[in-house]
N, C-alpha and C positions, 0 to 999 in steps of 0.2 A: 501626068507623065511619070510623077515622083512613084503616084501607087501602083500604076501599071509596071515600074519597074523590081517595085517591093515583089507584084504577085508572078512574076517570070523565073524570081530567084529564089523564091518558097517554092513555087512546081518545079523548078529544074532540083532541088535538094531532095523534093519527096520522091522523083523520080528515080536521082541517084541513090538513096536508101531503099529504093524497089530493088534496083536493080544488084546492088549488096544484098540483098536476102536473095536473091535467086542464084545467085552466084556460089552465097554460101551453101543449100539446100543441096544445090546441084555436087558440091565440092564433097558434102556427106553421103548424098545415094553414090558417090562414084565408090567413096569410101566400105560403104557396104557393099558393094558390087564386090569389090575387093577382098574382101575376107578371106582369112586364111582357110584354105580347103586339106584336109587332112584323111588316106586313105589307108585303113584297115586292112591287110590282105591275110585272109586267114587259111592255112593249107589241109584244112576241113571244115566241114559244115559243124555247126554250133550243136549242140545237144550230145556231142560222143563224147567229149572228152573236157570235164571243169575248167582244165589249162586254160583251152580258150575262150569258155565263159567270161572265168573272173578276167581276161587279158580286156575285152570288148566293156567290160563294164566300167574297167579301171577307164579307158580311151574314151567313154562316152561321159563320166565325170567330169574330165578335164578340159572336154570340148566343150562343156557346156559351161563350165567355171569360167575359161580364159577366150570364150566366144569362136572357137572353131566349127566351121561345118566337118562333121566326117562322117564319112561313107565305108560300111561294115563291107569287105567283100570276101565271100566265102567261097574255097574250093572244093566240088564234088569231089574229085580226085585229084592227089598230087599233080600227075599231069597237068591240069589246067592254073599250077603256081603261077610258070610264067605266063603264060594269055592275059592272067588277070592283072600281073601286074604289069605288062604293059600296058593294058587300059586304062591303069589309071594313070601313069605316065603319059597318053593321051589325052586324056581328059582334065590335065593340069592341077593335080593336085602339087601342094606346098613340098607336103614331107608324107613320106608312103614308109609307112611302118609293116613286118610281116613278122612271122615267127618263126623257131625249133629247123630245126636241122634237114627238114624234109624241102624246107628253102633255100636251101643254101647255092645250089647249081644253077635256081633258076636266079635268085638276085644276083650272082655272081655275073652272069650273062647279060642282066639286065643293067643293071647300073653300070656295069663296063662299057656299057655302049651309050648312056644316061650319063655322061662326067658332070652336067650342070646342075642333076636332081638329086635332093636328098633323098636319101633313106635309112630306115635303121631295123634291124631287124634285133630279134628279143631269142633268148635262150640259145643261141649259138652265137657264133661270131664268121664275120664276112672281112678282111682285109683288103676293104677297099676306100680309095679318099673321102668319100659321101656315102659313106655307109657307117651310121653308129653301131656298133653292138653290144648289146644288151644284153651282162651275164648274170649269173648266181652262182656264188661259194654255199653250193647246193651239199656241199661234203661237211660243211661246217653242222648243219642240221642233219645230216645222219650221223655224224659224230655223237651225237645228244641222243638220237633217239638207241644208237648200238647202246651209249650207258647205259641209259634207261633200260632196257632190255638184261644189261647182265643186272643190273641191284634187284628186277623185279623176280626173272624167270625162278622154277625153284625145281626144274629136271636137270640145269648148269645144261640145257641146249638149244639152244637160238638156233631159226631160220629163217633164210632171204628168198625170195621168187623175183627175180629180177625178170626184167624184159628179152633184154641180148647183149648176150657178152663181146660188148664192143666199146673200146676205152672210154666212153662217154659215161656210162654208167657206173665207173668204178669211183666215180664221186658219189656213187651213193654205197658201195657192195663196198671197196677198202672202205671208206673213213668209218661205214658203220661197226665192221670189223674192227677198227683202233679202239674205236667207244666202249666198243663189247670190251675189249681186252683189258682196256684200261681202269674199267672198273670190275673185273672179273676173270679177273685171268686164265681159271681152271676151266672157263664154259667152252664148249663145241661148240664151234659154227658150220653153216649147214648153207652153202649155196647152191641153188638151181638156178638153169633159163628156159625162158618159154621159149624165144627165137622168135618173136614179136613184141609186137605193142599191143594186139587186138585179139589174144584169143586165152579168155578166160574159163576155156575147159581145158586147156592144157596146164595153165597157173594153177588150177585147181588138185589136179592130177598130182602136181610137183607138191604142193602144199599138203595134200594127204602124206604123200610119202614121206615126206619130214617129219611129219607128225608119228609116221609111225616109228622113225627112229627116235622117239621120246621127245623132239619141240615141243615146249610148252608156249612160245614165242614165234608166229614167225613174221616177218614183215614183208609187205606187199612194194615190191618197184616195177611195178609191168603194166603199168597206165592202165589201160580198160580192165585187163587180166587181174586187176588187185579185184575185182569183182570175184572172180574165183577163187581166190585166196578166201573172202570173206565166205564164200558159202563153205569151204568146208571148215572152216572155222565154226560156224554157225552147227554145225554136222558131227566133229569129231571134239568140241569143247574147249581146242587152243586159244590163246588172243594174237591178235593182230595188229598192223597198224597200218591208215593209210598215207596218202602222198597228195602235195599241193594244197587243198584243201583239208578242213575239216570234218573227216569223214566216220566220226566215230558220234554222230546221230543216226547212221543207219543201223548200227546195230550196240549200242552201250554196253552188252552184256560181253562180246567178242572184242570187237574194234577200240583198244584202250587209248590207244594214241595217233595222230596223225603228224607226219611231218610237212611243213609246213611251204609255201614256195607262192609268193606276192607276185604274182604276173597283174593284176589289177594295180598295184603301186609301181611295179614300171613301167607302166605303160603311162600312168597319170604321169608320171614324175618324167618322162622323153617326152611329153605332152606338153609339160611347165616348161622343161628349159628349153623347148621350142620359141614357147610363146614370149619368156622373157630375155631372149637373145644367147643365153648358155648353152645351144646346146654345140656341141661340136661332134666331128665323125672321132672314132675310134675306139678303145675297149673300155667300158664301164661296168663294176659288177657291186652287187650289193650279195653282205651277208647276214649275220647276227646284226653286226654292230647300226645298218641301215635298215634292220627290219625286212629287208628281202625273202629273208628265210629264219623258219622258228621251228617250234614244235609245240603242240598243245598242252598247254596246263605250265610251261616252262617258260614261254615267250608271249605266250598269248591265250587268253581266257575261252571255255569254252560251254557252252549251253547242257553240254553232258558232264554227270556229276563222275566223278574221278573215280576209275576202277579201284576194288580194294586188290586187283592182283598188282599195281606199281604203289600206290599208297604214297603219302606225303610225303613221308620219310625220303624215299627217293626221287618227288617231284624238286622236294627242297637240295637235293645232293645235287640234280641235273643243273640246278638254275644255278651254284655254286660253280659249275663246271663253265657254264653259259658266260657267266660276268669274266670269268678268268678268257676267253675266247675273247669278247669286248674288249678286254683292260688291253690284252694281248699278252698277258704273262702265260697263255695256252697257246700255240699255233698249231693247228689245224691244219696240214700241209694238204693242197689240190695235187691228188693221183696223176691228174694228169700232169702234173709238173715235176714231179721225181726223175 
């Protein structure tokens, strides 16, 4: 009787340790079930425009570092910003991140009617409870690059090809004009606009024609359209510089400098303070001093060897200018905030 009761209370214990492992197993698939789901809404398809290359790459880094699933979704056309994101507001993602200004009315719409879902949208800003946004002291790096431009040019006349003259961009056309000024006082500035973001035969056109009033300098802000800048640069012998990226591999001989703009680090970095409970809604902006925004050979290294038309001399002046912008004994005033 004695053994028969020993082996009742060894099955009954191996049982109740079965049934703790399944318990816990079970407690872990719910846990991955659970995962956080994070969606991309992008308000172009991939391949136009680097912004949202490097934005997707920086998003897909971090989902993979801090274990998010996320879901890239790309729009043929503006028009279809908001559809998509309310799909994924259907389809229950955590935190629905999108970008730039072309989404503004539809997140506006959306999360207005959304008050329990986050989102955060990157290069504009949204003034809503659950809406981060995600900016750059984008003025702070065309400051650097206007210097750079008056130490290097040697006609004393710099030109700009901007996109459209609409206050948004005067964080890139003023601050680069101070920079210009600031170290070159006597130089002519020379602004055009295309009246787009997308047509680099018309950038080109503008960019000839500064050329012809003696630019030896001009800089490209007309997103696709700095493609036009670059061909007649390539054409008529001036230098140029691009934007976001580093795009002075496609042509070393032209293309001296680029300014510079981490949409891959905000987006990792809204990705982080997701995952580790920081993130909260409202205005974030990164400049110099968080690496957001740089400029080649000043902030950050690059694969092409350094034009002799800006030369050390000047790279070493720029980066002078740069730490004083960091320290803060430089302030760089946002155009749009004057």
């Amino acid at each position: 009787m004695k053994k028969l009761f020993i082996f009742i209370a060894l099955f009954t214990f191996l049982l109740a340790g079965c049934g703790a492992n399944e318990t816990s197993n079970s407690a872990g698939d719910q846990k991955e079930e659970k995962a956080k789901k994070i969606a991309l809404v992008l308000p172009e398809k991939i391949g136009v425009n680097p912004f949202f290359q490097q934005m997707d790459d920086g998003a897909k880094e971090a989902a993979e570092e801090f274990g998010f699933e996320l879901k890239t979704i790309e729009s043929t056309d503006h028009s279809a910003i908001e559809e998509n994101l309310r799909v994924a507001v259907a389809e229950g993602y955590d935190l629905i991140i999108t970008s730039s200004f072309e989404s503004e009315d539809a997140l506006k719409k959306v999360a207005g009617e959304n008050p329990d879902q986050q989102f955060a949208i990157i290069d504009t800003t949204v003034d809503l409870p659950n809406v981060r946004s995600v900016n750059f002291r984008e003025h702070e790096a065309a400051y650097l690059l206007g210097a750079a431009a008056g130490l290097s040019t040697k006609t004393n006349t710099v030109g700009m090809v901007a996109a459209m003259d609409i206050p948004l961009l005067k964080k890139w056309t003023v601050a680069f004009e101070e920079g210009l000024k600031a170290t070159n006082p006597d130089a002519e500035y020379i602004v055009n606009y295309v009246g787009s973001f997308d047509d680099p035969a018309k950038a080109k056109e503008l960019a000839l024609l500064q050329a012809s009033k003696g630019a030896d300098f001009i800089a490209g802000a007309a997103a696709v359209g700095d493609l036009g800048v670059f061909e007649a640069a390539e054409e008529k012998g001036f230098y140029t510089a691009g934007q976001d990226i580093d795009r002075t591999e496609l042509d070393p001989e032209h293309i001296v400098l680029s300014q510079l703009k981490g949409t891959d680090a905000v987006a990792y970095e809204t990705i982080k303070a997701f995952s580790e409970g920081t993130y909260e809604p409202g205005v974030v902006a990164y400049g110099l001093k968080e690496e957001g925004v740089g400029l080649t050979y000043v902030t950050h290294e690059s694969e092409t060897p350094l034009s002799d038309f800006v030369g050390q001399e000047v790279i070493d002046q720029v980066i002078a200018i740069k730490e004083d912008i960091v320290s803060g004994k430089l302030e760089v005033k946002n155009p749009l905030e004057n």
